[in-house]
N, C-alpha and C positions, 0 to 999 in steps of 0.2 A: 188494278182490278178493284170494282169496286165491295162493297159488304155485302152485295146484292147477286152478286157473283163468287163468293166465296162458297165454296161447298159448305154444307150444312158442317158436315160432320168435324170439320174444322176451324166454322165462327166461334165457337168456345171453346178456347183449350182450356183442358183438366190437368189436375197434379195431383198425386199422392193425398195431400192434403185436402184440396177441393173432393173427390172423390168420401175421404173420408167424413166431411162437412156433407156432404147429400147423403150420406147413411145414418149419420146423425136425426140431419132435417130436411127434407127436400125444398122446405121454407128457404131454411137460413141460406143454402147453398143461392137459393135463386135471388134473395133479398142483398148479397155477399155480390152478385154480380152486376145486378139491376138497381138494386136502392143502399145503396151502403150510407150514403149520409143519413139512415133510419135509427143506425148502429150506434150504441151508447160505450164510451170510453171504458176501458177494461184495465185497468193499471197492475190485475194481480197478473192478465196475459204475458201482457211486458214485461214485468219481472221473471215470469216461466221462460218466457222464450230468451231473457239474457241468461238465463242460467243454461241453458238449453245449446246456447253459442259456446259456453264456457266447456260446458261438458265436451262437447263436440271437438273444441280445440284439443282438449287433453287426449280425448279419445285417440285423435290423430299425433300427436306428437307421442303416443306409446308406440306408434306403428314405424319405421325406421327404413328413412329410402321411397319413403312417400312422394305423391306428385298430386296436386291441388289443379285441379282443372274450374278454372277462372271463368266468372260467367259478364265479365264487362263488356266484353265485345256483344251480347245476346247469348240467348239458350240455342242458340241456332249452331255460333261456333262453337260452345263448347260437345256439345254432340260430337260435332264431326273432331273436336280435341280428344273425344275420350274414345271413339272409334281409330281415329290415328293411335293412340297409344297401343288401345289393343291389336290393332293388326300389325303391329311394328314388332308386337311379343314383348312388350314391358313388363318387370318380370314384377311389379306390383309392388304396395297398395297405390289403388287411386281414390284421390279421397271427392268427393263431389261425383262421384262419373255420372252421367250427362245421357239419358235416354232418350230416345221418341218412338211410341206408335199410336197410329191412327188420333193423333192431336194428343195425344197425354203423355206427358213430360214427368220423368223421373231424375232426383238424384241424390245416387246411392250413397251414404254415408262412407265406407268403407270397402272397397274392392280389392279382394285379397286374391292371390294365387294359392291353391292347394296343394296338396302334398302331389297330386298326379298332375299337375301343369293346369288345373280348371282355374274356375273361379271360385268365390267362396265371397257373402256381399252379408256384411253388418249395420243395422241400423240402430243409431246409438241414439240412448232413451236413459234422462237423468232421472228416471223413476229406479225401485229397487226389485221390480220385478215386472214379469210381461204383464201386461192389461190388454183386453179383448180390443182395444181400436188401434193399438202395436201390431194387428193379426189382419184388419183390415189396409195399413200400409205397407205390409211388409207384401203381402198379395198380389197390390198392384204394383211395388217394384218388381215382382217376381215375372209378372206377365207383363210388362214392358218389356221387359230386357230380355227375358225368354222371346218371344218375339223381333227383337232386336238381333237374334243368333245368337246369345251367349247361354248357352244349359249350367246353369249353378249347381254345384254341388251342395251346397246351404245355404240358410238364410236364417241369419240368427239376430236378435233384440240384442246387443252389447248393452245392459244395464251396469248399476252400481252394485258392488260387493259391498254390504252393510258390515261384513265380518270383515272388511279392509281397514287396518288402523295405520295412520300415518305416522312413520319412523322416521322421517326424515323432511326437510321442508321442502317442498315442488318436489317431491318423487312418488309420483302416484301409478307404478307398478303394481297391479295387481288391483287396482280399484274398481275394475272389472268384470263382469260375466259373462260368456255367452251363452243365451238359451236358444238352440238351435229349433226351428220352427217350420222348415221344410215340409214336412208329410205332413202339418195341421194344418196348414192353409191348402190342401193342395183344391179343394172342389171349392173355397174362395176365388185361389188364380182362375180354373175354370169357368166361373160365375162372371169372371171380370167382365168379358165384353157388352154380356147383356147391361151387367153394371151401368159403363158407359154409357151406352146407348138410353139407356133410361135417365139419366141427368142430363144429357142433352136436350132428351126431349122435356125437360121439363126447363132447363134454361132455354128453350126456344119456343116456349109457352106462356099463358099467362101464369100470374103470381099461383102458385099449389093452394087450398085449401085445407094448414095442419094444423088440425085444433090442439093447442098449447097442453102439455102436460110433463110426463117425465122425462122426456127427449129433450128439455129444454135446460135440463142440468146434466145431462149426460151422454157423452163423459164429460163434457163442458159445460159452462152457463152458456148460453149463446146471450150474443152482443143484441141481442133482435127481441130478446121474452118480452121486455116493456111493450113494443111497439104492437108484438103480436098479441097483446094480452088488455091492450087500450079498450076494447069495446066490448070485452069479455061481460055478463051478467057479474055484478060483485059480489053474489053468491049470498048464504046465511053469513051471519055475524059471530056464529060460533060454528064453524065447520067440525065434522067427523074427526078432520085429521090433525084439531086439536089433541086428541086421546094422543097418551104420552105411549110409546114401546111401539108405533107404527098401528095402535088401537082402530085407525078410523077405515083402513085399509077395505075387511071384512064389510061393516056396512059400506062404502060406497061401491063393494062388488054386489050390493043387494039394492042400493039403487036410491038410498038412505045419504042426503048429504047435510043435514040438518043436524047436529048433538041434542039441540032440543025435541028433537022428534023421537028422541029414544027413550026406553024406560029403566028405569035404576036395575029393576030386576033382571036387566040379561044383560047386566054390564059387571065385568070384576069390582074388586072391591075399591080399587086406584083409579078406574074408570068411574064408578059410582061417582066416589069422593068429588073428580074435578066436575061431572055434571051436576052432583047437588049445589058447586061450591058457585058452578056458572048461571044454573036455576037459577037459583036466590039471591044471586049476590051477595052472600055472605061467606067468609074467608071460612076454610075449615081450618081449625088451630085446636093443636092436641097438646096442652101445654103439659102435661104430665108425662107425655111420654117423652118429650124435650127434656123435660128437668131429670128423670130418671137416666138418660142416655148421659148427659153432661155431668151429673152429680159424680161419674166415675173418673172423669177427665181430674189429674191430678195440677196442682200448682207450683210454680206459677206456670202460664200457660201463655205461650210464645205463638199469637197467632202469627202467620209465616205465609209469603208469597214471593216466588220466584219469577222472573222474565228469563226468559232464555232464546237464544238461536238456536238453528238446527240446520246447518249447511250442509246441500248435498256435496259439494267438495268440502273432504275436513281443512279446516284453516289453521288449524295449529296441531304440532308434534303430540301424539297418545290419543288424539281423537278420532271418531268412527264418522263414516256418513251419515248425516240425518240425526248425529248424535246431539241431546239438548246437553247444550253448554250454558250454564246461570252467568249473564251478567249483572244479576240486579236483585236484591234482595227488600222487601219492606215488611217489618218485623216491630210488631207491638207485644207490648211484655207488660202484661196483667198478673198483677198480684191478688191473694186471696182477699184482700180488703177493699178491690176493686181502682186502687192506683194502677196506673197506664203509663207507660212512657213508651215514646215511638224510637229506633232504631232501624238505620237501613246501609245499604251498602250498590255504590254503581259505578262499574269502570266502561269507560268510552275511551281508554286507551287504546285499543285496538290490538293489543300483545291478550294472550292468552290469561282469560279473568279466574280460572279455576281456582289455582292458589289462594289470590287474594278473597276471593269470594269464603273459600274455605277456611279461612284464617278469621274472617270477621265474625262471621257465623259464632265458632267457639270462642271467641273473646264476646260476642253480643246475647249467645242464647246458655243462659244460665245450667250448670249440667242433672240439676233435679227436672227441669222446665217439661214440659209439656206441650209436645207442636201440635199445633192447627192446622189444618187446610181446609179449601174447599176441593174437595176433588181429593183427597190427600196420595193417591196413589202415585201423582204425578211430583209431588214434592218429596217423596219417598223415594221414586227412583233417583231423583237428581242428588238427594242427600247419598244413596249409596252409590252412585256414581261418584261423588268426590273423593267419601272413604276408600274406594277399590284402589283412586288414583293416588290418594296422599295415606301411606301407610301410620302415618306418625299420627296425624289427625281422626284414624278411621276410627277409633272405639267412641270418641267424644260423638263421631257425625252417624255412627251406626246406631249411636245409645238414639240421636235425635231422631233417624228414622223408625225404630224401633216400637220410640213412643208417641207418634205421629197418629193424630185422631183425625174424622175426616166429620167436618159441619154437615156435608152435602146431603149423606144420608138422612142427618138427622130433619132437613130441610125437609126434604121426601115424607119424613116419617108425620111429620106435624105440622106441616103448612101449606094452605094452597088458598092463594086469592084465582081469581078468573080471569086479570088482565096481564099473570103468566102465560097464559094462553099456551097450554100443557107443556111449560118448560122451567125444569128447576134450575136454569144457572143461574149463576151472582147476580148477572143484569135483568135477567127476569125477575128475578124474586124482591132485588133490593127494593126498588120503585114501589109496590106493594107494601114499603114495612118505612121506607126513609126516606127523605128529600134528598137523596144524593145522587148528582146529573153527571152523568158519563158523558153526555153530549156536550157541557160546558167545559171538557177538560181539553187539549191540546192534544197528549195521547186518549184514544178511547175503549183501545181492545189489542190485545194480545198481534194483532197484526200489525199494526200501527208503532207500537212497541217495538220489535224488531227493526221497522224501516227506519223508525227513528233513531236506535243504534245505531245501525248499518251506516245511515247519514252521519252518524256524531263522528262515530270512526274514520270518516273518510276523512283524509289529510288534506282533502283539498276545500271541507268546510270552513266556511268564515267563523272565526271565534265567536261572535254574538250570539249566529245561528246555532254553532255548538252547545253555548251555555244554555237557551233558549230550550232546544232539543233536552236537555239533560233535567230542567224545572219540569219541562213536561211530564218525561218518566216518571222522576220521584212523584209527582202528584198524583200520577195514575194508579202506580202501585202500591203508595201510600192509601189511595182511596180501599184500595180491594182490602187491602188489611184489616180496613180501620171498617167497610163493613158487615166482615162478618163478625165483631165485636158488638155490632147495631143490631144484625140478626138473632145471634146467640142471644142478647139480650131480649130482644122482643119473644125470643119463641120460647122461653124458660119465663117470660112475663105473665099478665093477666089475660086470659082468654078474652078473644073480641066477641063481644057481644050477636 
C-alpha cells in the first residue's frame, strides 16, 4: 500500500512523547517530523535521557519476577507480546508493556498487579517530584491502554526519594515514590482524542505559524528556538527584560519593550539604578557602601569555591539523591597585609571525595580565617554537609560555615555596569571590572565542570586525557577564587568616574 493509501489517521504515528512535544509547540512537533536536520545538537538531552535509562533500570530491578517486553522484533510484536502476557494472567510486573490505539503507541514503564487482581501502571521519572508535562504523559498512557481494555486502578510518577540515603552499595530499596495521579488527570485522558486529532492535523499541514516565546524553554529548550527565531526583528538593544527580579514582565504586558523608553520615576530603586547605569553608560559604583559591608569581614579571609556533583542516583554509601557532593576545592588565603597564597584540593579518583575534601579543608583554611563566597549559601551548606557527615571534623568545618560571608550581595549593593545586562553573577560582573576570559579556559562553568569530573573518573579515560581534564579544573576554579579577590578589590576601590 502506498502513503497515498494509508489512512490519514495512521500516516503519523504518535507516542507519549510526540504528543507531549505538540503541547509544548505545535512548531517543534511538526519541525521533529518534517525538518529535523533544522535541529541543533542538545548534549545536556543526552545526558538526561542516559540518566533517564539508568533510573529506569533500577526502577525495574526493585520490581521482582518482572518480564521486559522487547521491542527488536518492532512495536507491532511487542504489543501483541504484552497482550499475550496479559491474557495468559501473568501475575506481573511487566516492564515496557506495549500499547496501540488509533496509531498512538504507549509504553508503560511498569505494570504491576494490584491488591484485587487489576492493574496498577508507573511511570518512572529521575526528577524528585511530579511536574505538569509527568500529567500530560501519564494521560495518554492512561487513554491508550484504557482503550486497549485494560481499567487501571492507578497511575502513579514513580520518582526519586530525596529523603532516600544510600546504606549500602547497589541497594537502592526505597529510592523511590509513588505519586498516584489517577483522578488529576482524568478530563486530560478525556481531552486525549481531540488531542490527537489536532496533531495530526497539524502534521498533515503546512509548517504551524508559532511565534517564538516561553514555550521554547518550557519544560524544555527545544532543539528548533535558533531556527525559529533566525528572522525574528532583533528587537531594542536594551530590552525590558533586562530588569533584574522578572522587572521587564509588567511593561511588556503594557506594550513597552524598549528600557530606554522608560522613566526613572516609575521604576524601583534597583531598576532605576540599572537604567541610569545603561542610559549613560556610566557604571553605578557605591564604593562606601562596599568598604563599610567588608570592613566587618574578619582576617585572614579564605576566599573559597567549591565544584561539586549531584547524582540523581547516590554513588557512594551516606549520600542522598541530588545531594552536592564537593570534589574540588580552590582556596586563596589573604592576609591583613594583603599577602595571597593560593591552596586547593581535587580527587578524580572516583571513590568517595568527602573525607578527603574535608580533611584539606582544616589543614588548608586557618581556624581564625574568614570564608568568602560568591553565593555564600551554597558553600555553607556543603561545609555543613560535611560537618553532619564527619563528627570529628564538625566543629572546625561548622566554625567555617558559620563565619561564611557572601561577595554577592555586596556585588548588588554597589555595582552595576550595563554590559551585565541585568545579571550579577561572577561571569557577568567580572568582565566589567577584569580581563579575565572564561571563554579561553578548558573548563568554563560549573556544567562543564562536572562532565569533566565524571570523564576523569571514568576508568576507561586515557591517562593524558585524564591529566588534561584535571589542568582544566584547577584553572577554572582557581579562576573563580581568584576573582572575586579582583572584585572585592575593585568595589572597596576609587569610584569610576
Amino acid at each position: 500500500m502506498s502513503s497515498a493509501q494509508v489512512p490519514q489517521s495512521r500516516r503519523f504515528g504518535l507516542s507519549k512523547s510526540k504528543l507531549t512535544t505538540f503541547e509544548q509547540c505545535p512548531r517543534r512537533l511538526w519541525q521533529q517530523t518534517h525538518a529535523p536536520e533544522r535541529a541543533e545538537a542538545d548534549a545536556e538531552q543526552e545526558a538526561r535521557m542516559a540518566v533517564g535509562h539508568t533510573v529506569g533500570d533500577i526502577a525495574c530491578g526493585l520490581c521482582p519476577g518482572g518480564v521486559m517486553i522487547e521491542s527488536d522484533e518492532g512495536l507491532g510484536a511487542a504489543v501483541a507480546a504484552t497482550r499475550r502476557l496479559i491474557d495468559e494472567g501473568h501475575p506481573g510486573p511487566i516492564f515496557e508493556a506495549t500499547f496501540e490505539h488509533d496509531g498512538v503507541l504507549v509504553r508503560a514503564d511498569i505494570l504491576s498487579r494490584d491488591a484485587n487482581d487489576g492493574w496498577h501502571m508507573a511511570e518512572v521519572k529521575s526528577s524528585a517530584r511530579v511536574k505538569d508535562y509527568h500529567l500530560g504523559d501519564l494521560a495518554t498512557q492512561v487513554w491508550v491502554i484504557g482503550k486497549a481494555g485494560i481499567e487501571l486502578s492507578g497511575a502513579a510518577v514513580r520518582h526519586i526519594d530525596t529523603s532516600f540515603v544510600l546504606q549500602q552499595e547497589g541497594d537502592y530499596a526505597g529510592l523511590f515514590a509513588d505519586t498516584d495521579c489517577l483522578g488529576k488527570i482524568a478530563g486530560a485522558v478525556e481531552g486525549r482524542a481531540q488531542l490527537v486529532a489536532e496533531a495530526r492535523a497539524v502534521l498533515a499541514g503546512n509548517e504551524p505559524d508559532c511565534v517564538p516565546g516561553d514555550q521554547c524553554d518550557s519544560p524544555f529548550t527545544c532543539e528548533f528556538k535558533s531556527w525559529c527565531s533566525r528572522d525574528l526583528p532583533l528587537g531594542p538593544e536594551w530590552p525590558v527584560d533586562i530588569l533584574p527580579r522578572g522587572g521587564g514582565a509588567k511593561w511588556r504586558a503594557r506594550g513597552i519593550d524598549n528600557m530606554l523608553d522608560l522613566e526613572a520615576k516609575s521604576l524601583s530603586p534597583l531598576h532605576a539604578r540599572v537604567w541610569e547605569a545603561t542610559r549613560t553608560g556610566a557604571p553605578f559604583h557605591d564604593v562606601d557602601s562596599a568598604r563599610s559591608t567588608m570592613a566587618k569581614w574578619g582576617w585572614p579571609r579564605a576566599w573559597l569555591d567549591f565544584e561539586t556533583v549531584n547524582p540523581a542516583i547516590p554513588r557512594w554509601v551516606g549520600t542522598r539523591p541530588y545531594q552536592q557532593v564537593p570534589f574540588q576545592f580552590s582556596l586563596h588565603l589573604e592576609q591583613r597585609d594583603g599577602t595571597i597564597t593560593h591552596h586547593e584540593f581535587l580527587d578524580t579518583s572516583g571513590a568517595d571525595p568527602r573525607r578527603p575534601c574535608a580533611e584539606a579543608l582544616v589543614a588548608m583554611v586557618p581556624p581564625n580565617a574568614t570564608i568568602i563566597a560568591y553565593f555564600a549559601s551554597f558553600e555553607r551548606g556543603v561545609l555543613r554537609e560535611l560537618a553532619n557527615q564527619f563528627p570529628d571534623l564538625a566543629a572546625r568545618l561548622m566554625a567555617m560555615a558559620d563565619s561564611a560571608q557572601d561577595l554577592l550581595p555586596v556585588a548588588r549593593a554597589c555595582w552595576y555596569h550595563r554590559d551585565q545586562r541585568g545579571s550579577w553573577s561572577i561571569k557577568a560582573v567580572l568582565p566589567t571590572i577584569a580581563a579575565l576570559d572564561y571563554d579561553a579556559l578548558e573548563v568554563k562553568h560549573g556544567g562543564m565542570a562536572q562532565d569533566a569530573w565524571a570523564e576523569a573518573v571514568d576508568p576507561n579515560t586515557d591517562p593524558l586525557r585524564k591529566w588534561a581534564l584535571e589542568e582544566g579544573l584547577r584553572a577554572y576554579c582557581q579562576q573563580d577564587t581568584w576573582a572575586m579577590v579582583l572584585l572585592a578589590r575593585h568595589f572597596s576601590g576609587p569610584a569610576t568616574d
